[in-house]
C-alpha positions in Angstrom: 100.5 116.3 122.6 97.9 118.4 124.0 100.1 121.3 124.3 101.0 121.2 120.7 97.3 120.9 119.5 95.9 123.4 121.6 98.8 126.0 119.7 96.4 124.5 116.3 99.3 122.3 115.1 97.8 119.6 113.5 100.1 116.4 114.7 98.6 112.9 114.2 97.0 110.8 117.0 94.9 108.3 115.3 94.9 105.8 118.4 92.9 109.1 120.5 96.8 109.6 122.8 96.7 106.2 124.3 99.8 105.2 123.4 99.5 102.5 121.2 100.0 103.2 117.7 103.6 105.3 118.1 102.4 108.0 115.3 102.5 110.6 117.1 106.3 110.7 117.5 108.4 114.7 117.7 111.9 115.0 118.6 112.6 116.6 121.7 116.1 118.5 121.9 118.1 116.9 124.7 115.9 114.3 125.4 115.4 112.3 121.9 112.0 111.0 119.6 109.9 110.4 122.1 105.2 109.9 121.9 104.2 113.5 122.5 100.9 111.5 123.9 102.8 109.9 126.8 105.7 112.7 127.5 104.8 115.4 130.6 107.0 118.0 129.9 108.0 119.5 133.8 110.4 122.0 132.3 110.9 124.3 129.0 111.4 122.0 125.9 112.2 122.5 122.2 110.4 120.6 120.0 110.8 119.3 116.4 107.5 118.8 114.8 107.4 116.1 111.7 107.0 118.2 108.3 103.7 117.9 107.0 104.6 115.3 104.2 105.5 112.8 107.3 102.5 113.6 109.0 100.3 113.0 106.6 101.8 109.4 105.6 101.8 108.4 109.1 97.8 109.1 109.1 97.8 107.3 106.2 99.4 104.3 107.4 97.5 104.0 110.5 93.5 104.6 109.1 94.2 101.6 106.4 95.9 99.3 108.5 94.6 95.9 109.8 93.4 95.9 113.8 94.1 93.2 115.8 94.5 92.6 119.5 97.3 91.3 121.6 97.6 87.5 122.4 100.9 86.7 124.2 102.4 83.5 123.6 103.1 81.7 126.6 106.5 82.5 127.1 105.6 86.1 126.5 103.6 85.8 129.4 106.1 84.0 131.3 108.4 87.3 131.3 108.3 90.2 133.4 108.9 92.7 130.8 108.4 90.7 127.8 109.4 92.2 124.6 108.6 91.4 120.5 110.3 93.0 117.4 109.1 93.0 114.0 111.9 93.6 111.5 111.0 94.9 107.5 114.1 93.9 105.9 114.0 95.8 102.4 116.6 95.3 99.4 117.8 98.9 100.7 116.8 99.9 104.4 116.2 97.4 107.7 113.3 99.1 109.8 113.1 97.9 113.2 109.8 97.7 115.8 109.9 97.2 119.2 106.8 96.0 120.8 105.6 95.5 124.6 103.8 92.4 124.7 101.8 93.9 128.0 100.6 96.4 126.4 100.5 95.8 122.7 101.9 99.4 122.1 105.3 100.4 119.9 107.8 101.0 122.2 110.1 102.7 119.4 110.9 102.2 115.5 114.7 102.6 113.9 115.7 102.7 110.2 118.9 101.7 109.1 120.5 101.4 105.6 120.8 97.3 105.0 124.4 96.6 105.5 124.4 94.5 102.3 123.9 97.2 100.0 127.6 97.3 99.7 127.9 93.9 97.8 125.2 95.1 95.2 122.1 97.4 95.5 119.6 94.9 93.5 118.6 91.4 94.9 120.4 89.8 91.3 123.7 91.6 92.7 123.3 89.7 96.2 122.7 86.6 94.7 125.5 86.7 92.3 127.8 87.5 95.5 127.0 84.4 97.2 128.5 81.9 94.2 131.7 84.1 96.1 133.5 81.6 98.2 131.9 82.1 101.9 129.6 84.4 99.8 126.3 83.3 101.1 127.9 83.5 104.9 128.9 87.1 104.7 125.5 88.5 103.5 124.2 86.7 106.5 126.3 87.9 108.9 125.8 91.2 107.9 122.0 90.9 108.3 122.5 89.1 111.9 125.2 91.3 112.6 122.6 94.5 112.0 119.8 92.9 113.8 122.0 92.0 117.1 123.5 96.0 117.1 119.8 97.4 117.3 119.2 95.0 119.7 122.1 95.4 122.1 121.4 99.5 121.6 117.5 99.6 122.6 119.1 96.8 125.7 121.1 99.2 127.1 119.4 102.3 126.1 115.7 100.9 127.9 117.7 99.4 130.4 115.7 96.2 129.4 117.5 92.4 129.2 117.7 90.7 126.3 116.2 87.6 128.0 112.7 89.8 127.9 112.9 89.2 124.0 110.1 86.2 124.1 109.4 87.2 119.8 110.6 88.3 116.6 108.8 88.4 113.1 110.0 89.3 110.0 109.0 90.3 106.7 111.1 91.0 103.2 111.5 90.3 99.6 112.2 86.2 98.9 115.9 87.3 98.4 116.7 88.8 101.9 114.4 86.0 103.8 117.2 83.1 102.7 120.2 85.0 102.4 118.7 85.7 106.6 118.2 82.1 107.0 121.3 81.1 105.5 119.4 79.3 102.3 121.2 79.5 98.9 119.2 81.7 96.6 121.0 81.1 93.5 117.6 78.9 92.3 115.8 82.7 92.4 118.0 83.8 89.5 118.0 80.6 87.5 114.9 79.7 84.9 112.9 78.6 86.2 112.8 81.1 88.8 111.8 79.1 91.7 112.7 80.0 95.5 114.2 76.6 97.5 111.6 78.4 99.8 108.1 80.2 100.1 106.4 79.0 103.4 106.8 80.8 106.7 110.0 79.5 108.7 110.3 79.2 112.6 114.0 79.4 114.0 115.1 79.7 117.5 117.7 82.3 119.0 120.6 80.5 118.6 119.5 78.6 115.4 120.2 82.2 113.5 122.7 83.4 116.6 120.3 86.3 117.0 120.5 87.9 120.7 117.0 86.8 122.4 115.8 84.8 124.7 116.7 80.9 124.0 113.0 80.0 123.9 112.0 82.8 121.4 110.6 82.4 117.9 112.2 84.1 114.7 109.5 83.4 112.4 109.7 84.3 108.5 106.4 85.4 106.8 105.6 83.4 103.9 106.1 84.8 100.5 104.6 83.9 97.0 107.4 83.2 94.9 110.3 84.0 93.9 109.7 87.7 93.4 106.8 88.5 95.2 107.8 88.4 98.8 106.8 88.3 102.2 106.3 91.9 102.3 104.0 92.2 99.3 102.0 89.2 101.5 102.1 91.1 104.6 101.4 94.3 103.2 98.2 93.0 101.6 97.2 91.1 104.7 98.1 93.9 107.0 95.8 96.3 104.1 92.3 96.8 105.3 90.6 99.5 102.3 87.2 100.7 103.6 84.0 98.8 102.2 83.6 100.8 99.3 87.1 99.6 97.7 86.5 96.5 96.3 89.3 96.6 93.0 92.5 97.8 94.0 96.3 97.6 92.9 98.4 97.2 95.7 102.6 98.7 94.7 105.2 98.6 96.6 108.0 100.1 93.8 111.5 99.3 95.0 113.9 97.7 92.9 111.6 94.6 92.3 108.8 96.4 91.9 106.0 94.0 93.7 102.4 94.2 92.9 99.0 93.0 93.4 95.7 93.6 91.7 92.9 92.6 94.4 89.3 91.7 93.0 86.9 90.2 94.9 87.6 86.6 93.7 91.0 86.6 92.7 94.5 88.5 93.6 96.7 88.7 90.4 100.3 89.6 91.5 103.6 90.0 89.6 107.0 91.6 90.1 108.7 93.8 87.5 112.7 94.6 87.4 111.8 97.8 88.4 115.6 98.2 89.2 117.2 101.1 91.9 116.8 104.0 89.9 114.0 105.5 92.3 116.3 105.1 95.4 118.8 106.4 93.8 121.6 104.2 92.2 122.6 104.4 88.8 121.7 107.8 88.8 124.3 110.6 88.2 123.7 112.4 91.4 121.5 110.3 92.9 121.2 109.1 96.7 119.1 107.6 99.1 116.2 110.0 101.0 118.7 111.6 103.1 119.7 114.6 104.8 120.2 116.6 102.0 118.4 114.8 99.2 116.2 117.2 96.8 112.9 115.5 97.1 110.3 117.8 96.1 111.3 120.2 92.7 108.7 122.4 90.5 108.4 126.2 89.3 109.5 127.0 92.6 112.2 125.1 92.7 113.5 122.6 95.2 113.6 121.1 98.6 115.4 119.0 100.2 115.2 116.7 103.4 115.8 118.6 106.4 116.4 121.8 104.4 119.8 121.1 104.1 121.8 122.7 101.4 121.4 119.9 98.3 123.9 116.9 97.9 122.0 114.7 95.6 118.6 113.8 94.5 116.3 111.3 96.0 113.7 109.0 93.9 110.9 111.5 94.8 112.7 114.3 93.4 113.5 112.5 90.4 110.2 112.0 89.3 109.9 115.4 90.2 112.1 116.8 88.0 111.1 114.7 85.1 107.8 115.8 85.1 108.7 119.3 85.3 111.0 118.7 82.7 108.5 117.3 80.3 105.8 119.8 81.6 108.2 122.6 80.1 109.5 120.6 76.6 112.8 120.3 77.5 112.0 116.8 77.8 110.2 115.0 74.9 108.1 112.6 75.1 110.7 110.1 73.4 113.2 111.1 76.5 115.3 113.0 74.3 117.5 115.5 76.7 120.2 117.5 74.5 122.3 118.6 77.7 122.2 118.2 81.4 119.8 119.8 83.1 121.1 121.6 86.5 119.0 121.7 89.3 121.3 123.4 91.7 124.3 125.5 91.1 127.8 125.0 92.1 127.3 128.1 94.6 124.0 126.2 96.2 125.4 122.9 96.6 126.5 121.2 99.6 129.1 119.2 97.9 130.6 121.9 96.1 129.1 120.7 92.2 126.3 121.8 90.1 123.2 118.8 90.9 122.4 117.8 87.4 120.2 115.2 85.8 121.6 113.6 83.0 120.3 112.1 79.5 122.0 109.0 80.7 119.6 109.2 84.1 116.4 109.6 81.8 116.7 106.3 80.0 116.9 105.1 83.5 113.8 106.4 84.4 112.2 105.4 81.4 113.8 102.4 81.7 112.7 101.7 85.6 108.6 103.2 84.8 108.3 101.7 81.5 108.8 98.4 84.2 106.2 99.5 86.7 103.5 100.3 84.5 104.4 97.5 82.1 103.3 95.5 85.0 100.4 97.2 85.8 98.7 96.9 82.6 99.4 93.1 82.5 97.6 92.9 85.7 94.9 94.4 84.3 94.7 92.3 80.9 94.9 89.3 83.1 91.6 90.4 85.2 90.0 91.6 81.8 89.7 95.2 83.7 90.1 98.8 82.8 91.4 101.7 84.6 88.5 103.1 85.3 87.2 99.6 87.3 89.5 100.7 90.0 88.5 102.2 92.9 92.0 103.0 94.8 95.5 102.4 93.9 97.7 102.1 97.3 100.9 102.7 97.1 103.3 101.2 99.8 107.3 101.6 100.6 109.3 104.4 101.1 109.9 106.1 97.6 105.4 105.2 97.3 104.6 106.8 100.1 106.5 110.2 99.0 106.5 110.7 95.5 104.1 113.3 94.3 100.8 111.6 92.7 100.8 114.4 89.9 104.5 113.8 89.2 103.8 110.1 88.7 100.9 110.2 86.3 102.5 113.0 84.1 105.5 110.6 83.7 103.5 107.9 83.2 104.5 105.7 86.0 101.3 105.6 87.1 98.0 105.7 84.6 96.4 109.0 84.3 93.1 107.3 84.9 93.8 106.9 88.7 94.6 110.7 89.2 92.5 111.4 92.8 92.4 107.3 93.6 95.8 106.9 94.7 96.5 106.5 98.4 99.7 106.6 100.2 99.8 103.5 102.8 103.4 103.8 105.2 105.5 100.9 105.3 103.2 97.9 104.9 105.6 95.2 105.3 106.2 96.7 108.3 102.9 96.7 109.7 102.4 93.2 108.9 105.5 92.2 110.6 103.9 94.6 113.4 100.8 92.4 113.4 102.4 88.8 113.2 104.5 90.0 116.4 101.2 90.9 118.1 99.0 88.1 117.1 99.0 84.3 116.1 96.1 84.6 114.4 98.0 87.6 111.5 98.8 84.2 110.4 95.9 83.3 109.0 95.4 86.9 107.0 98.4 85.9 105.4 97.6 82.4 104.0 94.5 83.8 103.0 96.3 86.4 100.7 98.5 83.3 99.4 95.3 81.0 98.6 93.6 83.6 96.4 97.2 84.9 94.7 97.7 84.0 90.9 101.5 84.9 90.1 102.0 86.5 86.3 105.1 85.8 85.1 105.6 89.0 83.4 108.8 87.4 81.0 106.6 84.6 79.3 103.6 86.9 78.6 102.8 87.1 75.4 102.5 91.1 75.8 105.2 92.2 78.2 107.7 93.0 74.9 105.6 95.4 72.7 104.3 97.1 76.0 107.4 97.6 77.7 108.6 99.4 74.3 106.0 101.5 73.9 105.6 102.3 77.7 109.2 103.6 77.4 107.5 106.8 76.1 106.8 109.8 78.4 
């Protein structure tokens, strides 16, 4: 790390190089993602540096996030080499955290797609696949299945026993936390709506047949209801604005588009069926943020992850491209599109077709913001607050943390008034899940966040119908 600051590259180190906080990861060739705090190089390297996009969420993350320090639980400190993992489990992607419970620091992080995502990519899809006979058993297995690979790889590959596994937290939507536990969610898709389960959940090992020590805890986070998860609870608790923020709206926009508007007295939350336009189904040419995946387009043109040639467009590119496209008039404001729109030629494309965006992918996107911001001025009706009254909007998730703010607001995703307020926050849920592992006392962050939450059912307001029509306009 000090080698690559002293050439003036600006990589993050928000924990001063101690190695705790993992942000300062780079890929070394041969070798693998390794902390450039903690790696002495005693030989010539190549390095790959984050782009400055990941950098700069990273930061972001870390300089909002909650601190708390480690308190081993007693079989933690039982163990030689004991180990915790906190597990994000998202409608689309599983992130992984491994932890050392000596030191408190993250020993590594892996993201994987979620292995479910091939029974439906919405929560409504997964719960309509467990009324399938042995329905509800296969989407569990595929979680537990998941989880015991990534642990079995980081076993072998730190040479570490799976006996030194003394924790594990985890944090998703309401969905994903029964179909893990085995719980029929079918009551989350019936009126009235109500999970068979909200309250955290303590399982051992070989309760879940998860690879860890016998005596281990796999504790659930707590969620809300049945829409607004444990990682909209986690997120929040794991949040820490500076002093100056005292109204915020908290959004995580995946396909159930979670959110929270936190006043000083009261959090008002909701969830809105956002749907997975923004990650990239039900679009023509749309894919996850991949190799390959245009995620930044304007006058310039585009770019793509990894700077590969262009195979599809990720939600960040999408909004992209809208905006431009309205910014120029080919778009109206009524999401009228006469033709589709090619954003790379046959010639530049890595899959050998023209990447277009559709009409058909524009009532999508109208279809999917008209959601989030339908939810967002709800929340605010419900508080009797204006725009203006806000002093940050965090955006949390994948797809928040790299969509372009400008892009957002022209769309009208977001409200024009919070143009310079919004703040990209990292993976959240994550964090929170980071936090539980590390200390008992997260828990109590979390209930807190629960005790002042009033849910909106956004279906029986009185409003949501003639502002999700006119919010369908650009």
């Amino acid at each position: 790390m000090q080698i690559i600051q002293a050439q003036g590259i600006d990589i993050s180190a928000p924990c001063g190089g101690n190695g705790t906080c993992g942000k300062c990861r780079v890929k070394v060739k041969n070798v693998g993602t390794i902390n450039s705090c903690t790696y002495w190089p005693d030989k010539d390297i190549e390095v790959i540096l984050p782009n400055r996009i990941e950098s700069r969420i990273l930061t972001h993350q870390h300089t909002n996030t909650l601190k708390l320090p480690l308190e081993p639980s007693p079989l933690a400190q039982s163990l030689t080499y004991p180990i915790g993992i906190a597990i994000d489990i998202g409608t689309t992607s599983i992130v992984f955290y491994w932890i050392s419970l000596i030191t408190g620091s993250i020993i590594t992080n892996v993201g994987i797609i979620n292995p479910q995502v091939k029974y439906g990519a919405d929560v409504i899809s997964r719960i309509n696949f467990t009324c399938n006979k042995n329905g509800l058993i296969t989407l569990q297995r595929e979680l537990i299945d998941a989880i015991n690979k990534q642990i079995s790889d980081f076993s072998i590959s730190e040479s570490i026993a799976i006996e030194n596994i003394a924790k594990i937290s985890v944090s998703a939507n309401t969905t994903m936390l029964h179909l893990l536990a085995g719980v029929n969610p079918l009551p989350i898709a019936l009126a009235p709506f109500n999970a068979p389960f909200t309250e955290s959940k303590i399982f051992k090992s070989d309760d879940l047949g998860i690879l860890a020590h016998q005596e281990a805890h796999i504790e659930l986070l707590p969620s809300i209801s049945a829409y607004v998860g444990a990682d909209i609870v986690s997120g929040l608790a794991a949040l820490q604005p500076p002093a100056a923020i005292k109204n915020y709206l908290f959004i995580d926009i995946g396909t159930n588009g979670e959110m929270a508007l936190v006043t000083q007295d009261q959090i008002y939350c909701c969830a809105t069926a956002a749907g997975p336009a923004f990650e990239g189904a039900n679009i023509f040419c749309g894919m996850g943020a991949f190799d390959g995946a245009i995620s930044i387009y304007n006058e310039n043109g585009y770019q793509t992850i990894s700077d590969e040639k262009p195979i599809g467009i990720c939600g960040s590119g999408l909004l992209d491209i809208v905006a431009y496209l309205l910014e120029k008039g080919v778009l109206t404001s009524d999401g009228e599109l006469h033709e589709d729109y090619v954003v790379a030629s046959k010639d530049a494309s890595g899959k050998g077709e023209a990447i277009v965006i559709t009409p058909t992918d524009i009532r999508e996107v109208q279809l999917a913001k008209s959601a989030v911001y339908t939810g967002i001025k709800l929340l605010m009706l419900e508080a009797n607050m204006s725009f203006e009254q806000l002093d940050a909007v965090y955006l949390a998730g994948g797809f928040g943390n790299y969509l372009n703010p400008e892009s957002a607001t022209t769309i009208g995703l977001l409200p024009q008034e919070v143009k310079g307020k919004i703040i990209t926050v990292g993976n959240t849920s994550g964090a929170g899940a980071v936090l539980h592992t590390l200390s008992p006392k997260f828990s109590n962050y979390t209930l807190s966040i629960i005790e002042k939450s009033k849910l909106i059912e956004l279906a029986n307001h009185p409003e949501f119908e003639m502002e999700f029509a006119m919010n369908m306009y650009f």
